[in-house]
PLY file of the C-alpha trace (Angstrom):
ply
format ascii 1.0
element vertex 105
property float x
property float y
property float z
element edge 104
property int vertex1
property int vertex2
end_header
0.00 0.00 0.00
1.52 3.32 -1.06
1.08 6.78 1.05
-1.52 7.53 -2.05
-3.58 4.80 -0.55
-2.85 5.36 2.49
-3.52 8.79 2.85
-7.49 8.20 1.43
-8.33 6.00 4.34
-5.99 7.92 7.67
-7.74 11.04 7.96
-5.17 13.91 7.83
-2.28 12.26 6.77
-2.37 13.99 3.33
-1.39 17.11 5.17
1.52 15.66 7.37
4.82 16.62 5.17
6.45 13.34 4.28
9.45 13.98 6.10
7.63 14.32 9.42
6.26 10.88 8.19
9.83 9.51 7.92
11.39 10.89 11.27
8.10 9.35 13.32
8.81 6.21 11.40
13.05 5.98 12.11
11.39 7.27 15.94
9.23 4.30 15.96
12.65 1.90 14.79
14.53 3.48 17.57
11.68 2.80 20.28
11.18 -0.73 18.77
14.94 -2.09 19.70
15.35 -0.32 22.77
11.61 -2.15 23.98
13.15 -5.59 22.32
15.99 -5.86 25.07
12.95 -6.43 27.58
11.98 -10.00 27.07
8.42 -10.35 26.64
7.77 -11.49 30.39
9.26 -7.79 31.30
7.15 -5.99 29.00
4.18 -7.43 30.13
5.40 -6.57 34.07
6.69 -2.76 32.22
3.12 -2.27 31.63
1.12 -3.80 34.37
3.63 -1.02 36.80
2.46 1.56 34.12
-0.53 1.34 34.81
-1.32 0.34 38.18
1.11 3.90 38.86
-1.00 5.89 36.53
1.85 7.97 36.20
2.37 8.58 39.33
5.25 6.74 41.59
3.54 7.61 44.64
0.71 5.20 43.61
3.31 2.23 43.80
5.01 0.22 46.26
8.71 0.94 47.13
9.13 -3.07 45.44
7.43 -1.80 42.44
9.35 1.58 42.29
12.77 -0.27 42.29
11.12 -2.93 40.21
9.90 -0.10 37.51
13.29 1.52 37.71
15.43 -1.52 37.03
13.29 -1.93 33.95
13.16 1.26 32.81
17.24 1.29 33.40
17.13 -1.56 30.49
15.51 0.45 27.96
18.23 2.95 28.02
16.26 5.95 28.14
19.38 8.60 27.55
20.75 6.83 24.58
17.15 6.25 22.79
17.24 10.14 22.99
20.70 10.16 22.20
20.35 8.14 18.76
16.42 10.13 18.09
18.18 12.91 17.81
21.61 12.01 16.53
19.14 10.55 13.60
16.85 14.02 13.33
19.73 16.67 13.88
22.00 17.92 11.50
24.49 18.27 14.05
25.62 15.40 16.01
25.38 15.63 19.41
28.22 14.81 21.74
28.90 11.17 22.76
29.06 12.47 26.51
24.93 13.86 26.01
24.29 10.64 24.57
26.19 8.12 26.86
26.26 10.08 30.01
29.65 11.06 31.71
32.62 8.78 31.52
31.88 7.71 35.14
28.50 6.75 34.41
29.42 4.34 31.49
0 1
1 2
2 3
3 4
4 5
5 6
6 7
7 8
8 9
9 10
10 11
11 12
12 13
13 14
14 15
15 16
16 17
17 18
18 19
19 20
20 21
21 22
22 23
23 24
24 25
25 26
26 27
27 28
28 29
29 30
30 31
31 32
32 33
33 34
34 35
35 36
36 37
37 38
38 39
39 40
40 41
41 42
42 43
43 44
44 45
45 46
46 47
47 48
48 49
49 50
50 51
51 52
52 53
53 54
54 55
55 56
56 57
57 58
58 59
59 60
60 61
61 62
62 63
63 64
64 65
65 66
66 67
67 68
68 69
69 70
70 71
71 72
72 73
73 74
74 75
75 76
76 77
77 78
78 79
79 80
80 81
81 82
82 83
83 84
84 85
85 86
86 87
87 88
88 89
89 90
90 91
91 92
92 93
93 94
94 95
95 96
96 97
97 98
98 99
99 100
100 101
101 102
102 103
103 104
């Protein structure tokens, strides 16, 4: 199916410049291998903390804060950010904004 066809049954998406297509899309890659380090038993738990915490930490129990941070630690937040924007940007960024300090590593 090509964005002609497409675009005739997604309301909108005719006026959405193709490039803002393309950058959700390589966005979308990006989010798709950081998510695939979990293994599936993790992503399930990921989302069962989500939202039981309704976005708030408060809402959990200290086991289910640590438990929510060690999984979140796996994703890799920083360096998803790090390569989003390294893709997007023009100007690379530098490796210590995406990595984190030396210390850190």
């Amino acid at each position: 199916m090509g964005l002609g066809k497409a675009s005739e049954k997604v309301p909108g998406l005719r006026h959405i410049p193709v490039v803002k297509l393309l950058s959700a899309a390589e966005i979308a890659l990006l989010t798709h291998d950081h998510v695939t380090r979990l293994s599936p038993p993790e992503r399930r738990r990921l989302l069962v903390l989500v939202r039981v915490g309704r976005g708030r930490r408060t809402r959990l129990t200290g086991a289910e804060r640590d438990e929510l941070e060690e999984l979140l630690a796996k994703l890799q937040p920083r360096l998803l950010m790090g390569e989003a924007i390294n893709r997007l940007s023009p100007v690379p960024l530098p490796r210590r904004l995406v990595f984190g300090p030396k210390n850190r590593r």
